[in-house]
N, CA, C and O atoms as a GROMACS GRO file, in nm:
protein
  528
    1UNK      N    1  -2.598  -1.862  -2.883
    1UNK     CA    2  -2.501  -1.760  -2.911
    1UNK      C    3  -2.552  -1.626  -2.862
    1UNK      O    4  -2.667  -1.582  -2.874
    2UNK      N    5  -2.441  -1.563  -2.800
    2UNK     CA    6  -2.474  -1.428  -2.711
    2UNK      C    7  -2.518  -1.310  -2.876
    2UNK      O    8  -2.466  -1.324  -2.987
    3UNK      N    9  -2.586  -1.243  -2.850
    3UNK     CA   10  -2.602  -1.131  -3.018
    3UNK      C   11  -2.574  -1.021  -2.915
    3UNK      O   12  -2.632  -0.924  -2.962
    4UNK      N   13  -2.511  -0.981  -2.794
    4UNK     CA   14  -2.474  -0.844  -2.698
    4UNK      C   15  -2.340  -0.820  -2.766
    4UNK      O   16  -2.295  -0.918  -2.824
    5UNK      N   17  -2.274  -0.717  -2.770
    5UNK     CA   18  -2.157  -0.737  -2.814
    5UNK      C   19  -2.110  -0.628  -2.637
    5UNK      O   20  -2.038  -0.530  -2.654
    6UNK      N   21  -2.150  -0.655  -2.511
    6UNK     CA   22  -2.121  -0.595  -2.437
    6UNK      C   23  -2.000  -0.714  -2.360
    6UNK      O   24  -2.025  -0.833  -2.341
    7UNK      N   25  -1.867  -0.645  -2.326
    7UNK     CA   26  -1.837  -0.791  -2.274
    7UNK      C   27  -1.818  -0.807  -2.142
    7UNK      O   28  -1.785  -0.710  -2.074
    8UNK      N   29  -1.841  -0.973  -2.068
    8UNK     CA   30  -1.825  -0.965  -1.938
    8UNK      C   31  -1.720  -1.010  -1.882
    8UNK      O   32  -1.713  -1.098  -1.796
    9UNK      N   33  -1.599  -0.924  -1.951
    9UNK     CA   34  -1.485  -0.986  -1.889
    9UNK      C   35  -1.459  -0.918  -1.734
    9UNK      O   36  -1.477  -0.796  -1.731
   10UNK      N   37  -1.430  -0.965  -1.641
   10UNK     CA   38  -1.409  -0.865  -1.530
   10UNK      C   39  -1.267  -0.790  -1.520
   10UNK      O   40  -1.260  -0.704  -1.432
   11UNK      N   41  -1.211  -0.801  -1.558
   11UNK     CA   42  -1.043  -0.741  -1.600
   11UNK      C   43  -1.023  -0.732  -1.736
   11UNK      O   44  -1.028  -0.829  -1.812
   12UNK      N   45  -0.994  -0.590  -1.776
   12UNK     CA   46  -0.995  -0.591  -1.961
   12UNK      C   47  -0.860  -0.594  -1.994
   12UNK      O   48  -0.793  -0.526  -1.916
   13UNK      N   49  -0.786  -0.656  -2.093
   13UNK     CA   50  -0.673  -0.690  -2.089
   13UNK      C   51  -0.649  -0.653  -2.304
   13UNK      O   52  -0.733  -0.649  -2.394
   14UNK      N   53  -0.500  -0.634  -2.306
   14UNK     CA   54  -0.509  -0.636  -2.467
   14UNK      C   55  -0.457  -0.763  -2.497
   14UNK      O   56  -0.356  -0.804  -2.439
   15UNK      N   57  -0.549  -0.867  -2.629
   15UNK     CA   58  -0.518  -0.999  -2.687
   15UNK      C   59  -0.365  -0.972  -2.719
   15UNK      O   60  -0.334  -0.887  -2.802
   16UNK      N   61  -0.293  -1.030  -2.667
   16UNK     CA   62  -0.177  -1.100  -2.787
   16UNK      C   63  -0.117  -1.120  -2.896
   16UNK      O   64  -0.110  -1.240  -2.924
   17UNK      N   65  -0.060  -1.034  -2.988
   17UNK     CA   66  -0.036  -1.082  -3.112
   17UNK      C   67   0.090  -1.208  -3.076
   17UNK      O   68   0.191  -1.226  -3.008
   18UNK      N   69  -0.017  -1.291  -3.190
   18UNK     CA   70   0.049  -1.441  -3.189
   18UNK      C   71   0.190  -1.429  -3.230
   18UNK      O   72   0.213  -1.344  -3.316
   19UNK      N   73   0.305  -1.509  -3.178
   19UNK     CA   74   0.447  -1.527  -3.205
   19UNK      C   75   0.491  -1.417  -3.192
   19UNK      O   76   0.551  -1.393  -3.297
   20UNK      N   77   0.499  -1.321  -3.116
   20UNK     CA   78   0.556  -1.211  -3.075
   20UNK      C   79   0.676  -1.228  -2.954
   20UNK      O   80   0.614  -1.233  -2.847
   21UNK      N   81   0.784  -1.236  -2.935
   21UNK     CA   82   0.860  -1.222  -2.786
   21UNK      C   83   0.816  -1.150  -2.667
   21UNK      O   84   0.793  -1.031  -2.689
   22UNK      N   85   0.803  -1.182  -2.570
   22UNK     CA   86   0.789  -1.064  -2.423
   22UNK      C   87   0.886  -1.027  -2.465
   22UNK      O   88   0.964  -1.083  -2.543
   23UNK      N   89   0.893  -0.903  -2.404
   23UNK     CA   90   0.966  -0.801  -2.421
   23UNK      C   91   1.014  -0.743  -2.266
   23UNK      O   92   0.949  -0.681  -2.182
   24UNK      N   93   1.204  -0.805  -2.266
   24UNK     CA   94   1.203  -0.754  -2.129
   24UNK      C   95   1.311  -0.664  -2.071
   24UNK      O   96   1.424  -0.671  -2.120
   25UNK      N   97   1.288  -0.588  -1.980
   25UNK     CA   98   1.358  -0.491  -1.971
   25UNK      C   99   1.498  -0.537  -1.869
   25UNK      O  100   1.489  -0.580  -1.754
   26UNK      N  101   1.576  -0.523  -1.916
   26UNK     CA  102   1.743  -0.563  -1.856
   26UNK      C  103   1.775  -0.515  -1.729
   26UNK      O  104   1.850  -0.568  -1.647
   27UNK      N  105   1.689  -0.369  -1.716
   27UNK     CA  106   1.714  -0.293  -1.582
   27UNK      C  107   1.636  -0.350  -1.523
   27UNK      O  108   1.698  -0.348  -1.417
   28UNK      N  109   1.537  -0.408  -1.498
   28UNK     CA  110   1.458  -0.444  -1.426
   28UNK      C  111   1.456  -0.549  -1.318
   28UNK      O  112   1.380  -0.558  -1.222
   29UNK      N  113   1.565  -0.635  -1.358
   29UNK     CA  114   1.647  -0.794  -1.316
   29UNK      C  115   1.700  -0.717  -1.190
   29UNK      O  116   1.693  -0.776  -1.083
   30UNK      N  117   1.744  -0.611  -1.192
   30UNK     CA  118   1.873  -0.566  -1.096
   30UNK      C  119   1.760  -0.549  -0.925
   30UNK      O  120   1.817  -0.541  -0.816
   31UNK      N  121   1.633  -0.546  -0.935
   31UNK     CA  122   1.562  -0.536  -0.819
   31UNK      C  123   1.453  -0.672  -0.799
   31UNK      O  124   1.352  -0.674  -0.730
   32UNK      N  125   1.501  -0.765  -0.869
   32UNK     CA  126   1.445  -0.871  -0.923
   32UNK      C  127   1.444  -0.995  -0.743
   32UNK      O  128   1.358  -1.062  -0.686
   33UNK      N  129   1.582  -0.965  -0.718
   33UNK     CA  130   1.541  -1.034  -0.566
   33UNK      C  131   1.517  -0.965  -0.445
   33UNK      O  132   1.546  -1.025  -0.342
   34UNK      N  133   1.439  -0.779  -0.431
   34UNK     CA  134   1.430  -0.768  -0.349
   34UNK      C  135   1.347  -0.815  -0.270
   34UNK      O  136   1.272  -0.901  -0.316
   35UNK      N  137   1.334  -0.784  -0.155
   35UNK     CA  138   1.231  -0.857  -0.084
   35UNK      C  139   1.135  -0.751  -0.035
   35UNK      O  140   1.054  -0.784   0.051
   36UNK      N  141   1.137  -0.657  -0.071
   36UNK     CA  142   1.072  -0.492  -0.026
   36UNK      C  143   1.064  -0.398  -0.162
   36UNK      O  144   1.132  -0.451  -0.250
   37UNK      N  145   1.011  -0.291  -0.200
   37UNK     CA  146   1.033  -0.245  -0.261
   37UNK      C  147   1.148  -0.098  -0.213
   37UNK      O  148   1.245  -0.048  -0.270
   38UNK      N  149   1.078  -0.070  -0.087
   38UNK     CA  150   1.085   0.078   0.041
   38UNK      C  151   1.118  -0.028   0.157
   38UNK      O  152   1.097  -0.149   0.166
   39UNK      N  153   1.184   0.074   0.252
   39UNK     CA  154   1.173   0.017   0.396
   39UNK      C  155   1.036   0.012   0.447
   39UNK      O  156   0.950   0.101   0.440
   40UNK      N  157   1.029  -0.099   0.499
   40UNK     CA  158   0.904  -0.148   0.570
   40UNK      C  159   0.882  -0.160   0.716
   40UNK      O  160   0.869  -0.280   0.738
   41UNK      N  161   0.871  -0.091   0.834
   41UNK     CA  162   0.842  -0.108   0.930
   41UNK      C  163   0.692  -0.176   0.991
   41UNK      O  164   0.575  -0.138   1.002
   42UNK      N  165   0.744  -0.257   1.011
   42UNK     CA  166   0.581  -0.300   1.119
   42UNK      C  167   0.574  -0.336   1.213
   42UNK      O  168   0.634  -0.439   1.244
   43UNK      N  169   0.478  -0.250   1.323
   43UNK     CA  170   0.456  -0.188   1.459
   43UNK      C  171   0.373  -0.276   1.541
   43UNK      O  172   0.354  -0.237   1.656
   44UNK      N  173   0.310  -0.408   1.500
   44UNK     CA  174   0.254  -0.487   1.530
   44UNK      C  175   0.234  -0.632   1.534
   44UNK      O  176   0.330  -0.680   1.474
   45UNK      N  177   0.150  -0.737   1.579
   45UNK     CA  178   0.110  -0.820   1.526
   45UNK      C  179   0.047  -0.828   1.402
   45UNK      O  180   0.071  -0.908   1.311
   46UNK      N  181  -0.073  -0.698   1.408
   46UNK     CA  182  -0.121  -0.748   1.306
   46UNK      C  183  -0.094  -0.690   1.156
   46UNK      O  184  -0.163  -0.728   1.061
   47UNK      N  185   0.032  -0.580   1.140
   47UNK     CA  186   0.113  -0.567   1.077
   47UNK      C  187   0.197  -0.689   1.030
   47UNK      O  188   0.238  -0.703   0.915
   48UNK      N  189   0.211  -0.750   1.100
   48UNK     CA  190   0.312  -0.876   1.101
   48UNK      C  191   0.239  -0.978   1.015
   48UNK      O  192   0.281  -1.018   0.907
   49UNK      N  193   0.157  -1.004   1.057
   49UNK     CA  194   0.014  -1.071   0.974
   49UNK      C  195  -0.029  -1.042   0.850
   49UNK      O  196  -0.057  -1.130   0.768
   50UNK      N  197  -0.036  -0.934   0.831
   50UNK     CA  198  -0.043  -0.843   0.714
   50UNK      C  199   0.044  -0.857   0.619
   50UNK      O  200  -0.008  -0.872   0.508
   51UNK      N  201   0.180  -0.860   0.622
   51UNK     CA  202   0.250  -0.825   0.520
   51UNK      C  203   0.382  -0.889   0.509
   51UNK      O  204   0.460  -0.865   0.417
   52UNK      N  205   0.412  -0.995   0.634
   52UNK     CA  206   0.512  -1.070   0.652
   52UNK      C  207   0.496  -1.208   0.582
   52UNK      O  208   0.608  -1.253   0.555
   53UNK      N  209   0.390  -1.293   0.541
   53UNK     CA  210   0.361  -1.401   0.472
   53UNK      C  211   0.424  -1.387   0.346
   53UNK      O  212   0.500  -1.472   0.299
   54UNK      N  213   0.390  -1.268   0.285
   54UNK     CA  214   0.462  -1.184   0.124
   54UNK      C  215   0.583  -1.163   0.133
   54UNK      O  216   0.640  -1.160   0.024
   55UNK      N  217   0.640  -1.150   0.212
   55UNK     CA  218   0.758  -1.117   0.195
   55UNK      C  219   0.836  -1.210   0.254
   55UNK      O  220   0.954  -1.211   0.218
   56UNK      N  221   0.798  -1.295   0.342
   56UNK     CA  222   0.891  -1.422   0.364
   56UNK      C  223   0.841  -1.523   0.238
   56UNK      O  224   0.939  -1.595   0.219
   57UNK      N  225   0.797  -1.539   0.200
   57UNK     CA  226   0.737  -1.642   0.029
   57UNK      C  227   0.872  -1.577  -0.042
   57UNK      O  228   0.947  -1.647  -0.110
   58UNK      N  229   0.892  -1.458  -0.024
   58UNK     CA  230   0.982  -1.412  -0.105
   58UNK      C  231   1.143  -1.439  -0.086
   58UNK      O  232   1.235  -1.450  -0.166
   59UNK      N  233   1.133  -1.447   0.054
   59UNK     CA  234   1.271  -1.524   0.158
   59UNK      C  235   1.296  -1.660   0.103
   59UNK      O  236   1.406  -1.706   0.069
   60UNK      N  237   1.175  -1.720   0.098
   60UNK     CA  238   1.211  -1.877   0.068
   60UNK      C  239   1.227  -1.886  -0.082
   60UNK      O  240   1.258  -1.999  -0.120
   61UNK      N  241   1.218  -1.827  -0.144
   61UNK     CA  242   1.225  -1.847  -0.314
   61UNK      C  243   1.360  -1.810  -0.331
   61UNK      O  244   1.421  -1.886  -0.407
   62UNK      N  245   1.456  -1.674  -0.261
   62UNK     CA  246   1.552  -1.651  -0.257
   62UNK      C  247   1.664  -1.750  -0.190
   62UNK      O  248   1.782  -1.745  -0.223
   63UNK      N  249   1.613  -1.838  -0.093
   63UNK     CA  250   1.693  -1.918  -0.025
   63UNK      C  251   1.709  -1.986  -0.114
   63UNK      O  252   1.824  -2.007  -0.151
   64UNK      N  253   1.580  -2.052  -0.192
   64UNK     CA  254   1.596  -2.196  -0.304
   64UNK      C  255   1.732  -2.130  -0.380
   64UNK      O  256   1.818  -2.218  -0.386
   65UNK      N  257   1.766  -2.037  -0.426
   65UNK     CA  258   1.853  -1.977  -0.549
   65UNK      C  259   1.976  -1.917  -0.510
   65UNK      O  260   2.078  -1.930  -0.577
   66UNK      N  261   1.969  -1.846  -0.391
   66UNK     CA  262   2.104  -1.799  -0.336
   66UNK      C  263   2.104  -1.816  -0.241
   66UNK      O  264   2.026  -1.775  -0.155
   67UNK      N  265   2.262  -1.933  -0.225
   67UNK     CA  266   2.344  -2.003  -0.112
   67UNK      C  267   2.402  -1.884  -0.010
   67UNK      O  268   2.384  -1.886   0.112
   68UNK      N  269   2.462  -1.798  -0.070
   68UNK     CA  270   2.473  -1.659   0.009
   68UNK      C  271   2.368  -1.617   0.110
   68UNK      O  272   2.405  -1.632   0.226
   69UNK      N  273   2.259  -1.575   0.096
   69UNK     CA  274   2.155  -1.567   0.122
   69UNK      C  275   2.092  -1.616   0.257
   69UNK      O  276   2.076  -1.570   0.370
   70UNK      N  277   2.064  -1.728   0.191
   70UNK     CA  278   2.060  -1.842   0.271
   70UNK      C  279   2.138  -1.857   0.371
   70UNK      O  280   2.082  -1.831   0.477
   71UNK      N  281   2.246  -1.888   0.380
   71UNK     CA  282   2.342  -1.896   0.534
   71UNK      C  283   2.344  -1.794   0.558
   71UNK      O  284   2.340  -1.801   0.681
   72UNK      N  285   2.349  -1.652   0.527
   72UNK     CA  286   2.270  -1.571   0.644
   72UNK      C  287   2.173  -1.590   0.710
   72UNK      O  288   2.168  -1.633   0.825
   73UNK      N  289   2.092  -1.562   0.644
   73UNK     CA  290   1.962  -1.602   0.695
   73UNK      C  291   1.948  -1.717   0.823
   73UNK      O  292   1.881  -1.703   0.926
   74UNK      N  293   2.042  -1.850   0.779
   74UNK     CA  294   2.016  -1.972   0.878
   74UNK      C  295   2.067  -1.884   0.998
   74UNK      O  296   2.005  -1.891   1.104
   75UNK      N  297   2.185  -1.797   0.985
   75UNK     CA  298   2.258  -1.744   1.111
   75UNK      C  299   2.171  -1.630   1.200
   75UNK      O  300   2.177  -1.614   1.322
   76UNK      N  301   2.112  -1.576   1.131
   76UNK     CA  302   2.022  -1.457   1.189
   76UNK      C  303   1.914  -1.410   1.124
   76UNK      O  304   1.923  -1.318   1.043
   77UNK      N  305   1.829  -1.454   1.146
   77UNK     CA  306   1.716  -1.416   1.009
   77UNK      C  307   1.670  -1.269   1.030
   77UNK      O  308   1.647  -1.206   0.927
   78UNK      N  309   1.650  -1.186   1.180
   78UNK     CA  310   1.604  -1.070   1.200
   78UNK      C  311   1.647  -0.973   1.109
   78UNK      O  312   1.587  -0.892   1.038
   79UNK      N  313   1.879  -1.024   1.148
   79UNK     CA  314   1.912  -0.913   1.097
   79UNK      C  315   1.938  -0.948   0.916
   79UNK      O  316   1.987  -0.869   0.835
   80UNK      N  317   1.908  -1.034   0.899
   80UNK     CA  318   1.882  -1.000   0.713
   80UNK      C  319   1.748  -0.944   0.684
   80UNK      O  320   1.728  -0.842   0.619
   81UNK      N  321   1.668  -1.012   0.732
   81UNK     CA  322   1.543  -0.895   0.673
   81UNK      C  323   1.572  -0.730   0.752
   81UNK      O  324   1.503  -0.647   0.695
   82UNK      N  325   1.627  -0.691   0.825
   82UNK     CA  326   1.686  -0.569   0.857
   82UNK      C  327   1.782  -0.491   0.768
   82UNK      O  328   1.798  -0.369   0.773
   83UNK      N  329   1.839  -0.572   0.692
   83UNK     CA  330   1.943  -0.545   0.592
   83UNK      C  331   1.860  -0.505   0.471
   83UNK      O  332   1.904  -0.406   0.413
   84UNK      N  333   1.710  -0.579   0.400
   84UNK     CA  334   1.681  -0.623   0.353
   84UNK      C  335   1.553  -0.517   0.366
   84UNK      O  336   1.450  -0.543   0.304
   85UNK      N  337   1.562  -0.398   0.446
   85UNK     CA  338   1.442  -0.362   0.495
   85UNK      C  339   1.310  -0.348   0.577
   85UNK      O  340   1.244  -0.253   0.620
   86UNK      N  341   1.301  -0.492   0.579
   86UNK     CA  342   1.202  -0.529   0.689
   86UNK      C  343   1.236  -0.516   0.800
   86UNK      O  344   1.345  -0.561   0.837
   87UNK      N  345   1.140  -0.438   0.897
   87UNK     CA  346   1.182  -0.361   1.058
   87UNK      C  347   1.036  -0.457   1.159
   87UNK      O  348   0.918  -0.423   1.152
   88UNK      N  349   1.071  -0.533   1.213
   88UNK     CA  350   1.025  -0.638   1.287
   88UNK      C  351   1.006  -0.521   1.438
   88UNK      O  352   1.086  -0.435   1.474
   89UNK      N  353   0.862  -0.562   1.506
   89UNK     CA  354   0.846  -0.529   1.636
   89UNK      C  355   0.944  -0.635   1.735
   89UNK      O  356   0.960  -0.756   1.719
   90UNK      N  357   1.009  -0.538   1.851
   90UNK     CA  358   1.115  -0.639   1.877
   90UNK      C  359   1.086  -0.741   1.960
   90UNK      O  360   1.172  -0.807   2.016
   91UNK      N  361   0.928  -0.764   1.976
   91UNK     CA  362   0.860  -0.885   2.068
   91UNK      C  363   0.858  -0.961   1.968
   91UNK      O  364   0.789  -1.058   1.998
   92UNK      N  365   0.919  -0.976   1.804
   92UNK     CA  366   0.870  -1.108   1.728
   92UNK      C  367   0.998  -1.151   1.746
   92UNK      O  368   1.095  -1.086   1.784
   93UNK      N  369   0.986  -1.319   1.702
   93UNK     CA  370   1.107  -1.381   1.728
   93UNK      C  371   1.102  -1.440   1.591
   93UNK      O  372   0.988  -1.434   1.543
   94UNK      N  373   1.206  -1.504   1.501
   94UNK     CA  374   1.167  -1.580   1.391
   94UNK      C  375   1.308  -1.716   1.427
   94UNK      O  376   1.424  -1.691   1.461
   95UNK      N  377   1.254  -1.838   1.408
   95UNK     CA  378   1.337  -1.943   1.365
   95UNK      C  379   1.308  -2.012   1.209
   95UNK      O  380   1.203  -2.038   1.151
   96UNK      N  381   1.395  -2.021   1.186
   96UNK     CA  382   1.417  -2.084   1.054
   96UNK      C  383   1.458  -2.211   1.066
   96UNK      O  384   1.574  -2.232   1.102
   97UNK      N  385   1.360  -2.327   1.035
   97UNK     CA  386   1.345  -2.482   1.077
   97UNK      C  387   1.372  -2.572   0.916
   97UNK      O  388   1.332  -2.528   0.809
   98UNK      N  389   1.440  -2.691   0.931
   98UNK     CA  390   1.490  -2.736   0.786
   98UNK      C  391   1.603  -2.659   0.704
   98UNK      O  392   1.646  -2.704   0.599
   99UNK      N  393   1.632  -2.581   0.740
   99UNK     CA  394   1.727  -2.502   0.632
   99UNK      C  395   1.818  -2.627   0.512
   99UNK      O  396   1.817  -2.626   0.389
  100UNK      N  397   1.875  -2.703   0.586
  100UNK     CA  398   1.931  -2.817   0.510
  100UNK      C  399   1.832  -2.902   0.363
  100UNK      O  400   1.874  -2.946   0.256
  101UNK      N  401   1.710  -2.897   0.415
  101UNK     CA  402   1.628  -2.946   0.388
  101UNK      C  403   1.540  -2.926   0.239
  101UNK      O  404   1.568  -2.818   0.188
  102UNK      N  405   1.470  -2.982   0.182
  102UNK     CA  406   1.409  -2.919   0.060
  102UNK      C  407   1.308  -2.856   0.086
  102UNK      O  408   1.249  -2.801  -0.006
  103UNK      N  409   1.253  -2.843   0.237
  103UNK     CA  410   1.153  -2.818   0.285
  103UNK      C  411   1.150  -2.700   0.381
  103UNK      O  412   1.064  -2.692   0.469
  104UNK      N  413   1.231  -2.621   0.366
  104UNK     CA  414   1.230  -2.528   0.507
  104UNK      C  415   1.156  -2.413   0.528
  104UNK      O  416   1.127  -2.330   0.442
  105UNK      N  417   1.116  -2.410   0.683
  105UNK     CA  418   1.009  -2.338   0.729
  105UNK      C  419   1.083  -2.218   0.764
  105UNK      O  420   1.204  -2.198   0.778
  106UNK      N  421   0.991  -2.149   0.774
  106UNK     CA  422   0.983  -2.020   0.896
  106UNK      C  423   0.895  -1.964   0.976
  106UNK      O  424   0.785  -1.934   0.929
  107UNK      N  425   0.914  -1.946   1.066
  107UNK     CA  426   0.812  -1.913   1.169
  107UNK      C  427   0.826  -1.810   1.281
  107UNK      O  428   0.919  -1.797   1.361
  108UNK      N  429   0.691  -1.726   1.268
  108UNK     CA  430   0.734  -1.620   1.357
  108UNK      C  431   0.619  -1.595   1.452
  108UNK      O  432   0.497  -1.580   1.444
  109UNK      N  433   0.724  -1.598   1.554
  109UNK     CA  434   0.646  -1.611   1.726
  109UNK      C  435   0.646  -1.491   1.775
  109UNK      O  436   0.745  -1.421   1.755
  110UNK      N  437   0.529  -1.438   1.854
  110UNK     CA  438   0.556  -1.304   1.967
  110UNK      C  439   0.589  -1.404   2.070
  110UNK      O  440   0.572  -1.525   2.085
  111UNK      N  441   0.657  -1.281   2.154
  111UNK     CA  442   0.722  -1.287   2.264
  111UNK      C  443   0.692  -1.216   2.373
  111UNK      O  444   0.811  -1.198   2.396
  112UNK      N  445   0.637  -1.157   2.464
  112UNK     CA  446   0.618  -1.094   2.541
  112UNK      C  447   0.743  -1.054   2.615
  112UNK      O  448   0.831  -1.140   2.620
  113UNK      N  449   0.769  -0.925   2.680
  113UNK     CA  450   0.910  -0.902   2.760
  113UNK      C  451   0.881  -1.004   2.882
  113UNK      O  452   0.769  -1.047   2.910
  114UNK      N  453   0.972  -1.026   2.933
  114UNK     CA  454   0.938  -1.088   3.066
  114UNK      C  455   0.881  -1.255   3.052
  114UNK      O  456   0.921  -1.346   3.124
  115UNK      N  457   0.793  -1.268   2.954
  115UNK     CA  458   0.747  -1.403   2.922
  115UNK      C  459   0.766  -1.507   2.933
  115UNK      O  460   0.799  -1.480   3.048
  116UNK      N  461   0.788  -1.666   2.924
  116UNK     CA  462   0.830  -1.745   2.882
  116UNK      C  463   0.771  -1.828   2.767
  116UNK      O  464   0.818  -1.927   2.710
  117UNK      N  465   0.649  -1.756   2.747
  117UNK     CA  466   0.552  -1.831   2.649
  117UNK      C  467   0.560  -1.736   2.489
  117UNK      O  468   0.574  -1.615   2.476
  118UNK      N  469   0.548  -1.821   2.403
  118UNK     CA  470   0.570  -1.780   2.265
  118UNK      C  471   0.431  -1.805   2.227
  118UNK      O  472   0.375  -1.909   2.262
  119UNK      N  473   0.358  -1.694   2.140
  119UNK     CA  474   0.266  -1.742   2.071
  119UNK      C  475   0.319  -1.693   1.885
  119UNK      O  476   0.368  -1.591   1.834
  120UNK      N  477   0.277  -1.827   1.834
  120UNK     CA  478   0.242  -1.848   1.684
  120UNK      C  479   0.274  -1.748   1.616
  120UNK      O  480   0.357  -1.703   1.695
  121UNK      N  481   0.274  -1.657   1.508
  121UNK     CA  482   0.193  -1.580   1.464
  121UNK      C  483   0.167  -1.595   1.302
  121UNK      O  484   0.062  -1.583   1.239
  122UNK      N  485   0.281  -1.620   1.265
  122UNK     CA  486   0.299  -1.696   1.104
  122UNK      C  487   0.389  -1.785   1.090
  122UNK      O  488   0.476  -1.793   1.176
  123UNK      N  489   0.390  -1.877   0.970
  123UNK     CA  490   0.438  -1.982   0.946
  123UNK      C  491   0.442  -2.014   0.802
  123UNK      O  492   0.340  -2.068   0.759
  124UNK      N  493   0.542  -1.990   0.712
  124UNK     CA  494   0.562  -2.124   0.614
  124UNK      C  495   0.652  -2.186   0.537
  124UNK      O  496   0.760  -2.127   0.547
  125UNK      N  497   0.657  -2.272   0.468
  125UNK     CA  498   0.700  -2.336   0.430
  125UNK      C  499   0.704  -2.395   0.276
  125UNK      O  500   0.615  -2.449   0.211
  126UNK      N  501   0.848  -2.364   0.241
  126UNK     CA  502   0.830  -2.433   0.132
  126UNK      C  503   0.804  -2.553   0.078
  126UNK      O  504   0.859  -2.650   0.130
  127UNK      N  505   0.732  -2.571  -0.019
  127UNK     CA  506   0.655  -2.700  -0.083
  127UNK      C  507   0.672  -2.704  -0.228
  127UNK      O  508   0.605  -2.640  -0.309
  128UNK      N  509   0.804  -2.813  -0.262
  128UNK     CA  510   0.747  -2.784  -0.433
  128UNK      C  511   0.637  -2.923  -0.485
  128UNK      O  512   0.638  -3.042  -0.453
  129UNK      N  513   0.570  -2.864  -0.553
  129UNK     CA  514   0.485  -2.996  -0.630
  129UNK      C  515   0.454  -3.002  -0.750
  129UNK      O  516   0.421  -2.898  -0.807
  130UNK      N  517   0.455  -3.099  -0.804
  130UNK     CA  518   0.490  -3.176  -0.973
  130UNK      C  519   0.361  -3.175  -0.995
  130UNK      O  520   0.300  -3.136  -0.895
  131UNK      N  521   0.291  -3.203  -1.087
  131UNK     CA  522   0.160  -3.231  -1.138
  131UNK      C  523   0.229  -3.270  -1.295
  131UNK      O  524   0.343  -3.251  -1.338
  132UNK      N  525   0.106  -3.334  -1.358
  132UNK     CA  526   0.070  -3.379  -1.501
  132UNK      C  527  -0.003  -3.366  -1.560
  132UNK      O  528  -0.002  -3.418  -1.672
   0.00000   0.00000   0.00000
């Protein structure tokens, strides 16, 4: 038994009073599916890299829930995250793969002007999984 009463929690947090409700705020729901907080421009790849994984996780959670949404999105994905805030460099390309599917991806390629070659740059995909 430790006799320090110093503690090593690395994040200090306040305990819980037991059987209490969260407590939640009603206004708060109303920004509940954005996908941004501010407009977001990003000027790069590695902007793109940066901060597009977060906010498409956030695309696909919204697709699972709103059908609206979603068939935008299948139709033009640039210009909903444009709607949506997110300002894409105009060498990225994004396809949205599976949409039908329980599984659908997204993926976003540079493009070079002039190019014919696409490279990678992010990718994912939803996955739900069960455990016991």
């Amino acid at each position: 038994m430790r006799s320090s009463s110093k503690s090593t929690d690395l994040v200090k947090f306040k305990k819980a009073k037991p059987n209490l409700p969260i407590k939640f705020n009603p206004n708060d729901i109303n920004n509940a599916l954005d996908l941004v907080d501010k407009d977001l421009i990003l000027k790069d790849r590695n902007d793109v890299k940066k901060y597009l994984p977060d906010i498409l996780g956030r695309v696909l959670a919204r697709i699972w829930i709103d059908k609206t949404f979603k068939e935008n999105f299948k139709a033009d994905p640039k210009a909903v995250l444009n709607e949506n805030g997110v300002h894409l460099p105009d060498d990225m390309i994004l396809e949205f793969q599976k949409p039908n599917s329980d599984r659908p991806k997204i993926i976003v390629y540079e493009k070079k002007i002039n190019s014919n070659f696409k490279v990678r740059v992010v990718q994912l995909q939803l996955v739900m999984l069960a455990g016991r």
